[in-house]
Gaussian input, Z-matrix of N, CA and C with variables (Angstrom, degrees):
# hf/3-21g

backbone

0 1
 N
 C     1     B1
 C     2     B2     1     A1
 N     3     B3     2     A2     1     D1
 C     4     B4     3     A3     2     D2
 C     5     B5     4     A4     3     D3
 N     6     B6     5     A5     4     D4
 C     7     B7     6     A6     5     D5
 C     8     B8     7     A7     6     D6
 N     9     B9     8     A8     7     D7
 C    10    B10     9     A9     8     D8
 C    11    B11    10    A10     9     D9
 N    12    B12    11    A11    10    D10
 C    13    B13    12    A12    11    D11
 C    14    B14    13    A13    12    D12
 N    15    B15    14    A14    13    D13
 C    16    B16    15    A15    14    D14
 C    17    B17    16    A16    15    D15
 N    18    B18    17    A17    16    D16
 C    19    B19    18    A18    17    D17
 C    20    B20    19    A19    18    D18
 N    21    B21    20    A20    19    D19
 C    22    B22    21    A21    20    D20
 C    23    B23    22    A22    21    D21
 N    24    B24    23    A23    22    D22
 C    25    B25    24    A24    23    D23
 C    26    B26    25    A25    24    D24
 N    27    B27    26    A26    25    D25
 C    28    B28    27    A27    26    D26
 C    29    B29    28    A28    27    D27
 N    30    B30    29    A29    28    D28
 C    31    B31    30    A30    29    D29
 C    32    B32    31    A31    30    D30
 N    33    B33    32    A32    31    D31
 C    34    B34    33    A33    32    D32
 C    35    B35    34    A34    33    D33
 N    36    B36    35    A35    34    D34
 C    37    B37    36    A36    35    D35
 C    38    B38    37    A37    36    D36
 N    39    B39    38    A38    37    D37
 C    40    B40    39    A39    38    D38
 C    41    B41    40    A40    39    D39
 N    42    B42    41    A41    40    D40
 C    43    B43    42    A42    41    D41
 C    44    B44    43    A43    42    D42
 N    45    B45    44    A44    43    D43
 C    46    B46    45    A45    44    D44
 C    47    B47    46    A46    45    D45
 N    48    B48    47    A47    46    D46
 C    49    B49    48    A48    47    D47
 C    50    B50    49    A49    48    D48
 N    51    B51    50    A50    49    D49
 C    52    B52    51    A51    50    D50
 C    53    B53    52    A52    51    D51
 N    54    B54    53    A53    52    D52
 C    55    B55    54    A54    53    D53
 C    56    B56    55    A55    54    D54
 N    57    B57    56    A56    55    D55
 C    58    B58    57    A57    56    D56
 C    59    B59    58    A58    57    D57
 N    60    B60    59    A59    58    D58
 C    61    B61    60    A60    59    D59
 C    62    B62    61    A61    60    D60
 N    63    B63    62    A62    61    D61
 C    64    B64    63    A63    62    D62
 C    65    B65    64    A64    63    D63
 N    66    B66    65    A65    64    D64
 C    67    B67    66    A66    65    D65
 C    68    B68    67    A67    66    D66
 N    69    B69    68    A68    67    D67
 C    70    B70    69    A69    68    D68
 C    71    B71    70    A70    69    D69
 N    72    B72    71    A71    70    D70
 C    73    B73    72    A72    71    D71
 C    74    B74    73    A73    72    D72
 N    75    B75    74    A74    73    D73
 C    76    B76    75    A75    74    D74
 C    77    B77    76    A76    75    D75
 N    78    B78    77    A77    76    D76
 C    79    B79    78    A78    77    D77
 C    80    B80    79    A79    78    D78
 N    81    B81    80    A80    79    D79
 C    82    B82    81    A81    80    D80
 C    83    B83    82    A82    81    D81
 N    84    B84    83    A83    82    D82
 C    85    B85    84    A84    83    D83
 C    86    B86    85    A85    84    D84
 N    87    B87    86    A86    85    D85
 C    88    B88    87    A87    86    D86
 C    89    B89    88    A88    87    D87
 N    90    B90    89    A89    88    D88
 C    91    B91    90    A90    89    D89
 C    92    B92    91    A91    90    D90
 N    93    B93    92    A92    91    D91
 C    94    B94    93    A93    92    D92
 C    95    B95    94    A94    93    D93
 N    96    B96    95    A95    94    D94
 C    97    B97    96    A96    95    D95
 C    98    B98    97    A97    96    D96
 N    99    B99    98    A98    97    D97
 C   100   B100    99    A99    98    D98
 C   101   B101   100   A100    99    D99
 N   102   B102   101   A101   100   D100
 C   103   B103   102   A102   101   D101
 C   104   B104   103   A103   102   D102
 N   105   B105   104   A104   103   D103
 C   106   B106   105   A105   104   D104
 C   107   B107   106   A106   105   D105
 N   108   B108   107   A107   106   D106
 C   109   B109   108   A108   107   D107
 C   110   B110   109   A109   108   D108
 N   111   B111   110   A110   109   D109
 C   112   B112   111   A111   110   D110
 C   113   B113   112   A112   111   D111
 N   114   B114   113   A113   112   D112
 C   115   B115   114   A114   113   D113
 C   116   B116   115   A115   114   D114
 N   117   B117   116   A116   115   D115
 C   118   B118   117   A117   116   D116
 C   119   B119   118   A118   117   D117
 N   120   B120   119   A119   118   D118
 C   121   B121   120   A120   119   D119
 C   122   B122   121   A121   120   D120
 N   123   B123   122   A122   121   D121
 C   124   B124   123   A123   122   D122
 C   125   B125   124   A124   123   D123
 N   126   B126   125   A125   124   D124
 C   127   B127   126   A126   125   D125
 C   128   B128   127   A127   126   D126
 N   129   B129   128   A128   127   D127
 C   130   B130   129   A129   128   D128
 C   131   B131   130   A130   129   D129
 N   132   B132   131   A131   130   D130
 C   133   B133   132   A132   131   D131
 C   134   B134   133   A133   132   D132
 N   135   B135   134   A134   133   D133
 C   136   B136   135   A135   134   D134
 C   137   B137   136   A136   135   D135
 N   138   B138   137   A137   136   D136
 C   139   B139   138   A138   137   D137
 C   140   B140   139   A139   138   D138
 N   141   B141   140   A140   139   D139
 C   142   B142   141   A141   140   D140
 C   143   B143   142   A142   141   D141
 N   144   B144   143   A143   142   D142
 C   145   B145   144   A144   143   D143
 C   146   B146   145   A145   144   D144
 N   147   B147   146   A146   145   D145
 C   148   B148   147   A147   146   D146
 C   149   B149   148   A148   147   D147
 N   150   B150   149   A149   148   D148
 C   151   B151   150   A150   149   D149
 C   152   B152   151   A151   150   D150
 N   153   B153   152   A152   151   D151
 C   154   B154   153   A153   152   D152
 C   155   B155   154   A154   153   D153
 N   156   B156   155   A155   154   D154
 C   157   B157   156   A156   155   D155
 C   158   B158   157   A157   156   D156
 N   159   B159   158   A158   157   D157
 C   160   B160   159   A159   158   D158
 C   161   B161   160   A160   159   D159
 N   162   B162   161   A161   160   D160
 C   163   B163   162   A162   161   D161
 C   164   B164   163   A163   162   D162
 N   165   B165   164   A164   163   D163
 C   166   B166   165   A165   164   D164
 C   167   B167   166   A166   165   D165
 N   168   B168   167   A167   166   D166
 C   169   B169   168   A168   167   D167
 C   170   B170   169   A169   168   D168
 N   171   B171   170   A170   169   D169
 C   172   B172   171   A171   170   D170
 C   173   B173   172   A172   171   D171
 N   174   B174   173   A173   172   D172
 C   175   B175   174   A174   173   D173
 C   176   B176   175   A175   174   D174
 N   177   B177   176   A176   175   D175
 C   178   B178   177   A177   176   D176
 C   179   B179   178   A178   177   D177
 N   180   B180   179   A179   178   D178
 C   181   B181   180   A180   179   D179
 C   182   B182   181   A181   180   D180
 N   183   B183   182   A182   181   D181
 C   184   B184   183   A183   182   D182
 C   185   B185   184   A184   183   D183
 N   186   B186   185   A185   184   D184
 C   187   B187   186   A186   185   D185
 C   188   B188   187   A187   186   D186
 N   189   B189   188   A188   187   D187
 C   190   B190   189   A189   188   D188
 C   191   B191   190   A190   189   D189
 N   192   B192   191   A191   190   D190
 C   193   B193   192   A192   191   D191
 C   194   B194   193   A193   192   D192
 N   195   B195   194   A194   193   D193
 C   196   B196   195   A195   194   D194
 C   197   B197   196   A196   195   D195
 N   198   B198   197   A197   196   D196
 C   199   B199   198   A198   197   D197
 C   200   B200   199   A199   198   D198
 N   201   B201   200   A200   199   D199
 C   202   B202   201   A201   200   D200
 C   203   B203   202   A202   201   D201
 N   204   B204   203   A203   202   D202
 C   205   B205   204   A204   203   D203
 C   206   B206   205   A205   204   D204

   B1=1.4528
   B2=1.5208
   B3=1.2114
   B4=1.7637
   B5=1.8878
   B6=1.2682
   B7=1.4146
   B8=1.8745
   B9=1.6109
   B10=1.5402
   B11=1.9579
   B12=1.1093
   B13=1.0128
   B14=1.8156
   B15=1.0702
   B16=1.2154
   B17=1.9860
   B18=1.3471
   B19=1.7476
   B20=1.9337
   B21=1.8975
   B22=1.5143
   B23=1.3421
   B24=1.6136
   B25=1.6805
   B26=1.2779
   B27=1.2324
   B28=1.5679
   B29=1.3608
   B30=1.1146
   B31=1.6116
   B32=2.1870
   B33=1.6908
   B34=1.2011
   B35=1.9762
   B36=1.0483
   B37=1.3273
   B38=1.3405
   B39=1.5560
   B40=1.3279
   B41=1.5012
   B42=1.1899
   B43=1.5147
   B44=1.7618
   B45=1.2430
   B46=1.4779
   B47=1.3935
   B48=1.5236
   B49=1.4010
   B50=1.3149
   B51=1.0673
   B52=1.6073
   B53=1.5159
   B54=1.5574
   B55=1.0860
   B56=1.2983
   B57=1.6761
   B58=0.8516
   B59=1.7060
   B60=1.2170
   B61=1.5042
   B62=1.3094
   B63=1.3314
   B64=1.7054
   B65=1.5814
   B66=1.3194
   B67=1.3131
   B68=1.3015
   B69=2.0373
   B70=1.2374
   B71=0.9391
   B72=1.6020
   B73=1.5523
   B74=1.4384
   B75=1.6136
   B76=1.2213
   B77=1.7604
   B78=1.3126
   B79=1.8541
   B80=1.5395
   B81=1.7108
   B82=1.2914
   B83=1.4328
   B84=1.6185
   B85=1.4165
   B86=1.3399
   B87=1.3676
   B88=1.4397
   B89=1.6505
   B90=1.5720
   B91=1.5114
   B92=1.5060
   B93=1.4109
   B94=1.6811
   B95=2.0905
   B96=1.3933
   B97=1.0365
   B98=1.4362
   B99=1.3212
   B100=1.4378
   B101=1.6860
   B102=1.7478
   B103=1.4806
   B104=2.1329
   B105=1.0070
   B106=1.7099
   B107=2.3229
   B108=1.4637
   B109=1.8004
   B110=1.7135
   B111=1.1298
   B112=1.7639
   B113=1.3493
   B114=1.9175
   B115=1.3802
   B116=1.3652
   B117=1.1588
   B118=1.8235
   B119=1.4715
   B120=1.5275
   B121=2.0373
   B122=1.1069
   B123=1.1483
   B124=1.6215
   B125=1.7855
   B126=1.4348
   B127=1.7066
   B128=1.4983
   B129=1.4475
   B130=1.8597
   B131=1.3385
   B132=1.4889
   B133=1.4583
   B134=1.4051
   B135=1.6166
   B136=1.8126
   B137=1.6773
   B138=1.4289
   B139=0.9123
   B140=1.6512
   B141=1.0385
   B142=1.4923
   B143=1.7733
   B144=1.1174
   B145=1.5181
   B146=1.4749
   B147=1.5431
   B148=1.2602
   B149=1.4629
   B150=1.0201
   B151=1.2330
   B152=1.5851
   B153=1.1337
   B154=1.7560
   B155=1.5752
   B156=1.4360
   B157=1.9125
   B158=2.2085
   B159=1.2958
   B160=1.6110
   B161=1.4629
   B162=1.3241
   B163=1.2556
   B164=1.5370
   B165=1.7659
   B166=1.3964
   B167=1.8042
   B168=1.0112
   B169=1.5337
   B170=1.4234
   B171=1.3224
   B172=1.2285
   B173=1.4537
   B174=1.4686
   B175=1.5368
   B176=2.0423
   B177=0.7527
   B178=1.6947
   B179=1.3646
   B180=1.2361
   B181=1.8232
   B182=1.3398
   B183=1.8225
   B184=1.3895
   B185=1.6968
   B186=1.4022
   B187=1.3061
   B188=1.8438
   B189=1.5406
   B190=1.2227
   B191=1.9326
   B192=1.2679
   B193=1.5775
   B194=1.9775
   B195=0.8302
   B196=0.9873
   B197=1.5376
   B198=1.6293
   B199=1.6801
   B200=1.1260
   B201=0.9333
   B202=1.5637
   B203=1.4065
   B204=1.5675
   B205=1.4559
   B206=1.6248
   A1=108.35
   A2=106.89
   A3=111.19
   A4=107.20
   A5=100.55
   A6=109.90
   A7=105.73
   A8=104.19
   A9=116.57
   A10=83.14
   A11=142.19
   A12=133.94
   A13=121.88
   A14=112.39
   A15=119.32
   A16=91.83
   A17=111.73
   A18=118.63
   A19=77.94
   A20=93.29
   A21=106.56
   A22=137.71
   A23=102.96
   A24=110.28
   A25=123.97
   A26=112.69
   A27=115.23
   A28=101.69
   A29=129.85
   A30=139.40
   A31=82.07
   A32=107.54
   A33=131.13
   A34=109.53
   A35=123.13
   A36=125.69
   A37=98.56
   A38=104.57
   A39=108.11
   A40=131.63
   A41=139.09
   A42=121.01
   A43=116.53
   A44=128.95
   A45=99.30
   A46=106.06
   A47=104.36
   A48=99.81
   A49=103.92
   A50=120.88
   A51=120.47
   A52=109.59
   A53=124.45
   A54=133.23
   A55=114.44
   A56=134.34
   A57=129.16
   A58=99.66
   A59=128.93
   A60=115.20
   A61=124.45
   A62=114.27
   A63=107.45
   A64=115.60
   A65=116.15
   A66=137.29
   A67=117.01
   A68=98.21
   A69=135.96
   A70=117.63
   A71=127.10
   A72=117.65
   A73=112.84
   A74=103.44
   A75=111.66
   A76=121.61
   A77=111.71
   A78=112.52
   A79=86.20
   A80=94.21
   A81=125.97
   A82=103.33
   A83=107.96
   A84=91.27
   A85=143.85
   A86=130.10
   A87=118.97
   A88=119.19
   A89=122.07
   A90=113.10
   A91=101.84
   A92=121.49
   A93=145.50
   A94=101.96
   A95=87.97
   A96=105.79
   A97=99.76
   A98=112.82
   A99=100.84
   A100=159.99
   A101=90.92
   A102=126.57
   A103=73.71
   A104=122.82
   A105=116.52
   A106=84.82
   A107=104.14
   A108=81.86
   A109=103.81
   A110=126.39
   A111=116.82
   A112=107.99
   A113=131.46
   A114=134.04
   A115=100.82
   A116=136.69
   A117=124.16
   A118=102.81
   A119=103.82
   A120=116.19
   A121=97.86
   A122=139.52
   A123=142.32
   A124=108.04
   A125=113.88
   A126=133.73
   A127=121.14
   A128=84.67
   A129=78.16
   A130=122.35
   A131=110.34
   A132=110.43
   A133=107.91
   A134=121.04
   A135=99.89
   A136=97.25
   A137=141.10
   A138=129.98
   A139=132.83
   A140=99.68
   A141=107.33
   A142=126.74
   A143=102.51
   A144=99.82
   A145=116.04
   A146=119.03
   A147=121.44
   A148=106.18
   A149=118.83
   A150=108.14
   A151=115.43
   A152=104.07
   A153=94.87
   A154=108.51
   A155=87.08
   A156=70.45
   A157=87.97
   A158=111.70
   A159=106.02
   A160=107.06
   A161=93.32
   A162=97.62
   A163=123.47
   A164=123.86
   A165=115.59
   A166=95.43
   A167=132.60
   A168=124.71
   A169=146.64
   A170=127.64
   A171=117.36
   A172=111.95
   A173=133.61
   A174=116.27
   A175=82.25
   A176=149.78
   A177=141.67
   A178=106.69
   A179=118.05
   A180=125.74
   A181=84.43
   A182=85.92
   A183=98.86
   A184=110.11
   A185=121.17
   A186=119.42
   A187=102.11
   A188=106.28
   A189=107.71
   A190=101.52
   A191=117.23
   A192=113.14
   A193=99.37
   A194=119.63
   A195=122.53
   A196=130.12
   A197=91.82
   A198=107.12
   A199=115.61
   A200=125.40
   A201=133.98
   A202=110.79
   A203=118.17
   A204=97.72
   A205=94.41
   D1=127.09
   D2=177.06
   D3=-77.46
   D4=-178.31
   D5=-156.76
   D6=-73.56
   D7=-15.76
   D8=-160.81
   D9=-98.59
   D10=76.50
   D11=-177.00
   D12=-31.61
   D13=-152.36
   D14=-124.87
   D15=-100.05
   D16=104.58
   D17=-152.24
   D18=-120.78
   D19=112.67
   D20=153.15
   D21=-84.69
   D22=-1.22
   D23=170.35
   D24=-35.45
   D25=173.80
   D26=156.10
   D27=-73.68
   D28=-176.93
   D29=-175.72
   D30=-122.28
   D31=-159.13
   D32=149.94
   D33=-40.42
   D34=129.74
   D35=177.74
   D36=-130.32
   D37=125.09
   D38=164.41
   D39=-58.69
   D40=120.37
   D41=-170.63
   D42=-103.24
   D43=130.33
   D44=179.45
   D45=-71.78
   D46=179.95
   D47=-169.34
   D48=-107.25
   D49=5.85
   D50=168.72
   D51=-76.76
   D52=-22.76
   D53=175.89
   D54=-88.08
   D55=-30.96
   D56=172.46
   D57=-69.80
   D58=-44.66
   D59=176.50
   D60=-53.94
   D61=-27.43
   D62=176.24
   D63=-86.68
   D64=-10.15
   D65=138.84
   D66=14.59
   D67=-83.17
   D68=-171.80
   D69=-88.71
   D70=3.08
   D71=156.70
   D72=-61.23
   D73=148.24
   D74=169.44
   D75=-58.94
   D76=130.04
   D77=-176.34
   D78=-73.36
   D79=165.03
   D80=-173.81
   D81=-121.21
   D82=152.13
   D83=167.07
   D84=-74.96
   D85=135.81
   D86=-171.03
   D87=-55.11
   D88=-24.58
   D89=164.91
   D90=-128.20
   D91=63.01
   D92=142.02
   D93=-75.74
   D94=168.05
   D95=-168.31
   D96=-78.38
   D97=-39.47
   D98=167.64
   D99=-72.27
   D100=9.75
   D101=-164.54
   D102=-113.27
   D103=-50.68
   D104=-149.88
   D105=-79.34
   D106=-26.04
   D107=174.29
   D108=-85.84
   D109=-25.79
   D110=171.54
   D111=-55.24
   D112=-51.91
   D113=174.21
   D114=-56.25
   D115=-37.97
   D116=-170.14
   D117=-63.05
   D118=-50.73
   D119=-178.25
   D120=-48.49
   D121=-59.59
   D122=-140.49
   D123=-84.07
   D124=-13.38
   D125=-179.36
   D126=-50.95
   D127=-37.66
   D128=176.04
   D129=-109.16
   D130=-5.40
   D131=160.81
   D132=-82.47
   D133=-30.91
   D134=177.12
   D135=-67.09
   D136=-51.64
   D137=168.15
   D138=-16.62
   D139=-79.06
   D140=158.68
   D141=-47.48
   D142=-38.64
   D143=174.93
   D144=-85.55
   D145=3.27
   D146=167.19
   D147=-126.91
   D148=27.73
   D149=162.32
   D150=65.82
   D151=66.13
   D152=-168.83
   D153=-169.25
   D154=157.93
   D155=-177.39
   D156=-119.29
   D157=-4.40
   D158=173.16
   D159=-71.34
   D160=175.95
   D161=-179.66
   D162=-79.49
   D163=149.88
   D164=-165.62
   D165=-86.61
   D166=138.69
   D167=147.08
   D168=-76.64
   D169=105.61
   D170=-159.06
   D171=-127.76
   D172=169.37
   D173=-113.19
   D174=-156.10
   D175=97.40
   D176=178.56
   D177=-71.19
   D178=-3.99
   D179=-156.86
   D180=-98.67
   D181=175.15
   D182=177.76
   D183=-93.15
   D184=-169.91
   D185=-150.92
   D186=-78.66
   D187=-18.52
   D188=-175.46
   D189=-94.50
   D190=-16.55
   D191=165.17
   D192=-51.77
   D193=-74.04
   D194=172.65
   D195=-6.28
   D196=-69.69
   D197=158.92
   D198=-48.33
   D199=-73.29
   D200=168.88
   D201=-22.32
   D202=-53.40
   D203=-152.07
   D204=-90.24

């Protein structure tokens, strides 16, 4: 152990650079129309992964939106 004890960070991370390019796309809004057609795609795999044929509910907020609503 060096003198700066014991650091669980990441260190330097290599990034690819195809990832750093999508980076710099412009964000979308989280309840835009284009975040509510990615949640429609994603319906029958939460479906399926819960065992269900209703609908899954899913939430863009944070854990206390939730509470709230």
């Amino acid at each position: 152990m060096t003198g700066f004890g014991r650091n669980f960070l990441p260190g330097p991370t290599d990034v690819r650079p195809e990832v750093l390019q999508a980076l710099l796309a412009p964000m979308f809004p989280h309840r835009g129309p284009r975040m509510q057609a990615i949640l429609a795609g994603i319906q029958p795999s939460l479906q399926e992964c819960f065992g269900t044929a209703q609908p899954v509910f899913t939430s863009t907020s944070s854990g206390t939106g939730l509470i709230e609503a």
